[in-house]
C-alpha positions as CSV (number, residue, x, y, z in Angstrom):
1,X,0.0,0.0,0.0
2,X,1.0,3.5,-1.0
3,X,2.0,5.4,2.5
4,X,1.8,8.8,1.0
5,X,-2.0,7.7,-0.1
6,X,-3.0,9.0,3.3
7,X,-1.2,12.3,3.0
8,X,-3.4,15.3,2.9
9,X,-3.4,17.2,0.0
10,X,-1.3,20.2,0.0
11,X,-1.9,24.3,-0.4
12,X,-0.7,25.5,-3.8
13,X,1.8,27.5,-3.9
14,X,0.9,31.0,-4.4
15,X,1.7,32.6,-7.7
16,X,4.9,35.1,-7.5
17,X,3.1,38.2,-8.6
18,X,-0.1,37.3,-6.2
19,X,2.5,37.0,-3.3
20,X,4.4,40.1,-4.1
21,X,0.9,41.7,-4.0
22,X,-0.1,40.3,-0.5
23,X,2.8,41.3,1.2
24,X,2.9,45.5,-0.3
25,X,-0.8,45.3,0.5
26,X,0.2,44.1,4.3
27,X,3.2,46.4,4.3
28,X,0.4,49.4,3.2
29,X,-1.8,48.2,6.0
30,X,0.8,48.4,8.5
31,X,2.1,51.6,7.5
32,X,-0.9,53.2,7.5
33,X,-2.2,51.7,10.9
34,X,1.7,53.6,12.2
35,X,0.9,56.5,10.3
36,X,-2.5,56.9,11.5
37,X,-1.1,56.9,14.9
38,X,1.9,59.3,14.4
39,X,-0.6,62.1,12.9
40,X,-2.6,62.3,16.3
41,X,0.7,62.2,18.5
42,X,2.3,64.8,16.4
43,X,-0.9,67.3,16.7
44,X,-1.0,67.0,20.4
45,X,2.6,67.2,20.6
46,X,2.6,70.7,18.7
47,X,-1.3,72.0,20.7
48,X,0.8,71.4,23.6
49,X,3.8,72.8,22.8
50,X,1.9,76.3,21.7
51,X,-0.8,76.3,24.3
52,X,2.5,75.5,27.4
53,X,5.2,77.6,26.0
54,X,2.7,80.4,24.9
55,X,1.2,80.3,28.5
56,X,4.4,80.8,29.9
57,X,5.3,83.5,27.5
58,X,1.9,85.6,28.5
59,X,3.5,85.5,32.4
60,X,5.6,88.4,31.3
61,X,5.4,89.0,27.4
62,X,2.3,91.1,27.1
63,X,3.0,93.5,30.5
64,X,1.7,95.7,31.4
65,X,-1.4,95.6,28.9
66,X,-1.7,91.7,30.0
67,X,-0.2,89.3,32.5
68,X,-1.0,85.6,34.0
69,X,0.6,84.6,37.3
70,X,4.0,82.7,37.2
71,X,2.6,79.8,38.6
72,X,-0.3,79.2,36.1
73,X,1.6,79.4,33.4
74,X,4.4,76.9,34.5
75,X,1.1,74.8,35.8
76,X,-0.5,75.2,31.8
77,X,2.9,73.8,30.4
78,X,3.0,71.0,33.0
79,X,-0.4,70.0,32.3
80,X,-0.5,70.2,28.3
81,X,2.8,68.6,28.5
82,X,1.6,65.4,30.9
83,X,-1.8,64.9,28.3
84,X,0.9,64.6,25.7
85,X,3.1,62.2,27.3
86,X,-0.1,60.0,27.8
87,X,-1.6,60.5,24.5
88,X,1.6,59.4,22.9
89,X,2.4,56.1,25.2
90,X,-1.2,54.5,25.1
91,X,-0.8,55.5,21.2
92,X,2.5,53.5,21.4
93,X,1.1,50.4,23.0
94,X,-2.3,50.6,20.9
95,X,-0.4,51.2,17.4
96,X,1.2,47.7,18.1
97,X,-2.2,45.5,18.8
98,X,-2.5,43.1,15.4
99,X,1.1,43.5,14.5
100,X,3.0,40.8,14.3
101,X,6.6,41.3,14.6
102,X,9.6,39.6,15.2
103,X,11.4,39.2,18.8
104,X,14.2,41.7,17.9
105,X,11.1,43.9,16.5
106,X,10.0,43.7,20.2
107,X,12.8,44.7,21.4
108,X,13.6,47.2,19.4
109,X,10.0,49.3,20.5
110,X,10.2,48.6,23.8
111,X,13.8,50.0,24.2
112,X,12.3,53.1,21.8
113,X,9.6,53.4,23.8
114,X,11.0,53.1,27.7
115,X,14.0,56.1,26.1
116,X,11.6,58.3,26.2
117,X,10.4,59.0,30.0
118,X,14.0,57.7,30.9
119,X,15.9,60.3,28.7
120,X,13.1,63.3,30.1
121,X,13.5,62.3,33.6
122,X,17.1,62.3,33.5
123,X,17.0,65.9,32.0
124,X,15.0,66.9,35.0
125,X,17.2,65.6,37.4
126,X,20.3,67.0,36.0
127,X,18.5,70.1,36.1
128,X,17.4,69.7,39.5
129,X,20.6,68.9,40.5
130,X,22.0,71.9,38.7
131,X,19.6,74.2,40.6
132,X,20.3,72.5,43.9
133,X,24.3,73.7,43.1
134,X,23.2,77.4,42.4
135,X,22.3,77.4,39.1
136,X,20.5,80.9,38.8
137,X,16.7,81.5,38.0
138,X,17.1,82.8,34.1
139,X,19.5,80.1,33.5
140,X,16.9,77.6,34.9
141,X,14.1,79.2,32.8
142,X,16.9,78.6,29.5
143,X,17.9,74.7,30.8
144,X,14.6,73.6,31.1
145,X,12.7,75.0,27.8
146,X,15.5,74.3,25.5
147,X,16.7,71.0,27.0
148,X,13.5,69.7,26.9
149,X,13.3,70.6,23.3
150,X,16.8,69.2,22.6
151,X,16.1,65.9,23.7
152,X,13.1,65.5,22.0
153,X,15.2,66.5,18.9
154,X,17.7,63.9,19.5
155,X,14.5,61.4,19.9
156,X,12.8,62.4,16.7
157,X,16.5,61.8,15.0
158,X,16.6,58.7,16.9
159,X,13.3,57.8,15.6
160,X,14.4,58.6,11.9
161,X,16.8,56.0,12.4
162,X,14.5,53.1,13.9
163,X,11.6,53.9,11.6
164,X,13.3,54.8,8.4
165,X,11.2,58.4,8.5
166,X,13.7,60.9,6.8
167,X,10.3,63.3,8.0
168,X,11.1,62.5,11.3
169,X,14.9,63.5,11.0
170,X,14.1,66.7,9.5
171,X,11.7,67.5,12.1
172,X,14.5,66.4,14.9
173,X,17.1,68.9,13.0
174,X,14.7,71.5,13.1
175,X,13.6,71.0,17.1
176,X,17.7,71.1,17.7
177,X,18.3,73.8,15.7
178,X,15.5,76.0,17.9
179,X,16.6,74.6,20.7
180,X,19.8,76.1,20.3
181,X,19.1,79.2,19.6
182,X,16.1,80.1,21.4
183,X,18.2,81.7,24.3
184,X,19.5,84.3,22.5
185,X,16.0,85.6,22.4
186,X,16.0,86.3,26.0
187,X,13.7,85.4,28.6
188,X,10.5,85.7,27.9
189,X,11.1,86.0,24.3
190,X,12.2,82.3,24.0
191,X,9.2,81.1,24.9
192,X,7.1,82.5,22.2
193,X,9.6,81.7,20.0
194,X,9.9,78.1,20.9
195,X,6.0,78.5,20.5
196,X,5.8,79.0,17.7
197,X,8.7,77.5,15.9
198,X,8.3,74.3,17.9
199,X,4.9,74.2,17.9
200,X,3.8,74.5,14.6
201,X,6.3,72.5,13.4
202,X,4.9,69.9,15.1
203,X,1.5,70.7,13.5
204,X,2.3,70.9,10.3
205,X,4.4,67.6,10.7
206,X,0.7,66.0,11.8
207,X,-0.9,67.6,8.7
208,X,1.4,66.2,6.5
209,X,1.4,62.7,8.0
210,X,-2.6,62.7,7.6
211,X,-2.1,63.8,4.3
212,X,0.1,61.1,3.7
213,X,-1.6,58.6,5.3
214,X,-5.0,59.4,3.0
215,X,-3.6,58.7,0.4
216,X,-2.1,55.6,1.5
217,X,-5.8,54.2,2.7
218,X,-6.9,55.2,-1.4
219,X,-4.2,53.2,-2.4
220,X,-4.8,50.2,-0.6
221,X,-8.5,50.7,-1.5
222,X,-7.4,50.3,-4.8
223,X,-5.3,48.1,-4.7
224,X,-7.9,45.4,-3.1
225,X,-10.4,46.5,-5.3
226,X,-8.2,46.0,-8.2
């Protein structure tokens, strides 16, 4: 008796082209699932940014016709800033739900995503230690609206290079480059510069991601209806 008579039949092998199309149509899917995400992060990143740093500004920038106590505004930044930071981590873990990815894919986002709150607590610290050693009040104002800025430059460079998002590295350039120079605006001038130069940037990134990310859903459309 013929053993392989029992064997069950199998799956024909796909053709090529048919495969080639599977996996760009899974490759558009996941990019625009990522994409979808990054737009909403990006736009609460730069609300936050102009809403904090504008609130801060209006604590001296419009006196004596208009003025908001010190504390609120630092309180405005904090608050706008916090929403962001959540926003953008239950983004992160939702954006990864029906993905499958490899171990070292795993990895890889999980070390991304722990940088972040590591990287801005260590700023704070430093800067907290800097202040416990003297560090004057306008040079604490400087230190802790650029540096913030700075690392999230370095990040957004960081995350050109994980994501292969040459968007992304411009838009870490840019947030370095302001971060650099915003203290030769003086104090509270920098604030309202990093505003809107920061901002907006951040903004318009989100528009252009949306955009993108449109047409990437018409495509797939398309492409499945093709």
């Amino acid at each position: 008796m013929n053993d392989n008579a029992h064997e069950e039949p199998r799956d024909e092998a796909l053709d090529p082209a048919e495969m080639l199309r599977l996996l760009n149509d899974q490759q558009k899917s996941v990019e625009s699932q990522f994409s979808s995400i990054a737009w909403k992060v990006s736009a609460i990143w730069g609300i936050a940014w102009t809403i904090g740093f504008g609130a801060v500004w209006l604590v001296d920038g419009l006196k004596p016709a208009f003025s908001i106590p010190k504390t609120s505004g630092y309180i405005v930044l904090g608050v706008v800033v916090s929403i962001a930071v959540v926003v953008s981590v239950v983004s992160g873990v939702r954006s990864g739900r029906g993905v499958r990815t490899t171990k070292a894919d795993a990895f890889v986002a999980a070390a991304y995503g722990s940088t972040w709150p590591l990287t801005m607590i260590g700023f704070w610290l430093f800067g907290m230690a800097l202040l416990s050693q003297g560090m004057s009040d306008t040079t604490t104002e400087f230190y802790f609206s650029s540096g913030f800025v700075l690392m999230t430059g370095f990040m957004m460079a960081v995350s050109a290079a994980v994501w292969k998002m040459k968007s992304a590295l411009a838009v870490g350039v840019w947030l370095v480059i302001i971060a650099a120079v915003a203290p030769f605006f003086g104090t509270p001038g920098n604030y309202l510069f990093l505003a809107m130069s920061g901002g907006l940037v951040f903004i318009g990134f989100a528009v252009a991601i949306a955009a993108y990310n449109a047409g990437l859903k018409r495509r797939v459309t398309g492409g499945n209806h093709g």
